[in-house]
N, C-alpha and C positions, 0 to 999 in steps of 0.2 A: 600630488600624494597618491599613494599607490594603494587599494583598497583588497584585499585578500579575502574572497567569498566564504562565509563559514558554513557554508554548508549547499546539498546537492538539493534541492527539490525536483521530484518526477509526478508527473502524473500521467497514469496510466488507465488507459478506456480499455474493455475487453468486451467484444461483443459475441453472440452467438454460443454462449456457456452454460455449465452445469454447475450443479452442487449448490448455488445458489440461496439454499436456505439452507445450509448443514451445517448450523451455529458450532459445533463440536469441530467439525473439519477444519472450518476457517477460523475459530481459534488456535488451532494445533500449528496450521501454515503461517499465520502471523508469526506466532513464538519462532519456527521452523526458520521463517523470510529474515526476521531479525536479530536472530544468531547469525545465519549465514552471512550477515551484511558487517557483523562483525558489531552488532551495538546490544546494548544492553536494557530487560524489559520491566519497566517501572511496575504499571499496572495496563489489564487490559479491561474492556467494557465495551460489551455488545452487546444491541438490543436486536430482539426480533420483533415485527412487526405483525406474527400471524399466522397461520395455516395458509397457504400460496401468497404472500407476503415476502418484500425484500427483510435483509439486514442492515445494519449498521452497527459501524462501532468505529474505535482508536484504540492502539498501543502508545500506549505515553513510554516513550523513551528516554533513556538518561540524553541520548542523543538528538534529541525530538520527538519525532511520532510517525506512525502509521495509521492512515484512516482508511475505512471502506464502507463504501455504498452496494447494494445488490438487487437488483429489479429484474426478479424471476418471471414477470407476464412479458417481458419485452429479453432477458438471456445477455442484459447488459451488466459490466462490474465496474466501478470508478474507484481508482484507487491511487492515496495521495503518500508519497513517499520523501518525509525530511527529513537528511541526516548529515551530519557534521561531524568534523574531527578527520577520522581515518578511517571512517566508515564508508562502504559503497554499494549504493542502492540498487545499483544496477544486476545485480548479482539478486534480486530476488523475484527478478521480472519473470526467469523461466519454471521457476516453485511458482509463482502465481499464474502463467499461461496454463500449468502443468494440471494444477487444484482444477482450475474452469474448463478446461477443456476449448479453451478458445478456439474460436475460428477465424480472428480477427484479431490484431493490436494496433493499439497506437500509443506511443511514450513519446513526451516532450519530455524535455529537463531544463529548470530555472536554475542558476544560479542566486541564490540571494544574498543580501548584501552587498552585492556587488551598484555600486553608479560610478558616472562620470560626471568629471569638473569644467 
């Protein structure tokens, strides 16, 4: 039996970045990330952790979701990217390089769903 992956998982490290805590920005780039990926944005929720403090948050997508983590004392971003259907994730890597000003990537991509018999 043949099993058809429904979707892309990426996750992507950025090291050496900016903006870091600019809760307004990195909302704006989510919404920005997930139009361009071609999905569509349920709700979002970001919390701040604080004056020089990381963020955190999710885009709950009709298509899945968008997470991110941000650790401003160390200029690291971890950022989890699931999408399904006809959607393509890949296509938000360089609006998120672009927002942190990386100096650094690194992206795997998981197929999920997917096994062998």
């Amino acid at each position: 039996m043949t099993y058809v992956a429904p979707g892309i998982h990426l996750l992507i490290d950025l090291w050496e970045c900016s903006h870091l805590q600019d809760m307004a920005l990195i909302e704006t780039t989510i919404r920005k990330a997930a139009e361009i990926c071609g999905a569509t944005v349920l709700e979002i929720k970001l919390h701040s952790f604080g004056e020089n403090a990381g963020i955190t948050g999710v885009a709950i997508l009709a298509e899945s979701h968008i997470s991110i983590h941000t650790w401003p004392e160390t200029g690291y971003v971890a950022i989890d990217i699931f999408m399904c259907g006809s959607c393509d994730p890949h296509r938000a890597i360089p609006l998120f390089e672009e927002l942190f000003q990386s100096g650094k990537i690194q992206v795997s991509e998981h197929q999920r769903g997917v096994h062998s018999e």
